[in-house]
C-alpha positions as CSV (number, residue, x, y, z in Angstrom):
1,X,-128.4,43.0,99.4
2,X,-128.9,42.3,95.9
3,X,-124.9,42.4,93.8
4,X,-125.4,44.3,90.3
5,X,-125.9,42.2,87.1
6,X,-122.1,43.1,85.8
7,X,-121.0,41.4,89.0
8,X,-123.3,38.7,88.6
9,X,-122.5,37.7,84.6
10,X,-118.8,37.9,85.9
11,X,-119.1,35.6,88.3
12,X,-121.1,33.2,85.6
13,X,-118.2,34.0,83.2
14,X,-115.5,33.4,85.3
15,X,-117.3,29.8,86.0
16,X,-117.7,28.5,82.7
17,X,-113.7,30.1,81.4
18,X,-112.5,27.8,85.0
19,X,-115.4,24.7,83.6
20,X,-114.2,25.1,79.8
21,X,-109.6,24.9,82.0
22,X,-110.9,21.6,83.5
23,X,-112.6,19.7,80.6
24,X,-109.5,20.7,78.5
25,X,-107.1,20.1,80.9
26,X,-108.8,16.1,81.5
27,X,-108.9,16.4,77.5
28,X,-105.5,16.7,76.9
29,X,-104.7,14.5,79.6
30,X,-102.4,17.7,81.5
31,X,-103.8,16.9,85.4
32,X,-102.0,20.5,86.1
33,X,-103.5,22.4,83.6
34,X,-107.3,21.0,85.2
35,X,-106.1,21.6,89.0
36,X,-104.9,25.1,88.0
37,X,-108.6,26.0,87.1
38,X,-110.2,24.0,90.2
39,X,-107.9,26.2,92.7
40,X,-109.1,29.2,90.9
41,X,-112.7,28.5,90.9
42,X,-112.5,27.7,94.8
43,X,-110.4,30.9,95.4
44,X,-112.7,33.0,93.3
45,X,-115.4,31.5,95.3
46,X,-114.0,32.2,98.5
47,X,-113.1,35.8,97.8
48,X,-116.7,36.5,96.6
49,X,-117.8,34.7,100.0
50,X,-115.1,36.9,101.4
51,X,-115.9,39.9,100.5
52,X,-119.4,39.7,100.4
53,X,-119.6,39.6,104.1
54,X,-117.5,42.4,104.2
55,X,-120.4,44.5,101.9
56,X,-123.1,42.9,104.4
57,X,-121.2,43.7,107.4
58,X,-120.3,47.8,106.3
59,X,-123.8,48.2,105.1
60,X,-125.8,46.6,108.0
61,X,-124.7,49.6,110.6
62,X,-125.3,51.9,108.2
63,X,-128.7,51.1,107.4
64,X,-129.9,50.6,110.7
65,X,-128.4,54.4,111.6
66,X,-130.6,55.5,108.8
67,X,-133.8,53.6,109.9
68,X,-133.4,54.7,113.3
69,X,-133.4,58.3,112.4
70,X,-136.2,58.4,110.0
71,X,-137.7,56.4,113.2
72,X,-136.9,58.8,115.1
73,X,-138.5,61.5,112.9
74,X,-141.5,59.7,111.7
75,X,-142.1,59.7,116.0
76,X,-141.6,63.3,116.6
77,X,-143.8,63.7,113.4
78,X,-146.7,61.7,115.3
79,X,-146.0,63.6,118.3
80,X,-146.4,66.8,116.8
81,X,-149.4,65.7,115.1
82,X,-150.8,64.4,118.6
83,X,-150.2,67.9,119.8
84,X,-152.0,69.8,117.3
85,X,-155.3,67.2,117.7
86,X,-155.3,68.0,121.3
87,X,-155.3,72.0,120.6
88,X,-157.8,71.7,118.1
89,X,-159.8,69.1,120.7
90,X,-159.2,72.3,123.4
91,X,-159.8,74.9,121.5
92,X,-163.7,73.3,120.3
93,X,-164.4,72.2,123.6
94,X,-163.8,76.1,124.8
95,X,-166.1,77.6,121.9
96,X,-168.6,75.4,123.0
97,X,-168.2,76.2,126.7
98,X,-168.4,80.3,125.4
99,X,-171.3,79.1,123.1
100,X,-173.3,77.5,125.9
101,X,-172.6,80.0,128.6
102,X,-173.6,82.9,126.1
103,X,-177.1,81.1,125.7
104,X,-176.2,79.8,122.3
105,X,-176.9,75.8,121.5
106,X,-174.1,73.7,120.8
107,X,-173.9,72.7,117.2
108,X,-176.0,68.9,117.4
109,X,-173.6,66.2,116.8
110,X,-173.9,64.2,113.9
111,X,-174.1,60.2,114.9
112,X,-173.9,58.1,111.8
């Protein structure tokens, strides 16, 4: 499932503001100030891992419902489809009977 493009140059954002914490925390020589922007980055990447799966995991069941019903109606479709054929199939093959027992000659078939 594709994430929107907002969510997407957040996630970029987020990256280089927690890149840009750790270069200027080695800078000015403040260990903290860099391992404050680490642990963010690695729980910000976590949470989007997180709650990705969760999006995947709602969606998933709710997608295949969907598919199965249009499924389900694209096969009732053919069916009825089927149906109609074999009237239309019935219905010729009785005119013709009429046709041929009235002394009429059956229509020649065409073979191309």
């Amino acid at each position: 499932m594709a994430r929107s493009k907002m969510w997407k140059v957040g996630l970029v954002l987020f990256t280089l503001m927690n890149l840009g914490g750790v270069i200027y925390g080695a800078a000015m020589g403040d260990p903290a100030h860099a391992g404050g922007h680490v642990a963010l980055q690695l729980l910000g990447l976590v949470v989007w891992r997180f709650t990705r799966r969760l999006r995947d995991d709602e969606l998933v069941p709710a997608t295949k419902a969907v598919d199965e019903q249009r499924m389900e109606y694209l096969q009732q479709s053919v069916d009825a489809i089927a149906l109609e054929v074999e009237r239309i199939g019935e219905k010729q093959r009785f005119m013709d009977k009429l046709r041929v027992e009235g002394g009429q000659v059956p229509p020649l078939k065409n073979d191309k």
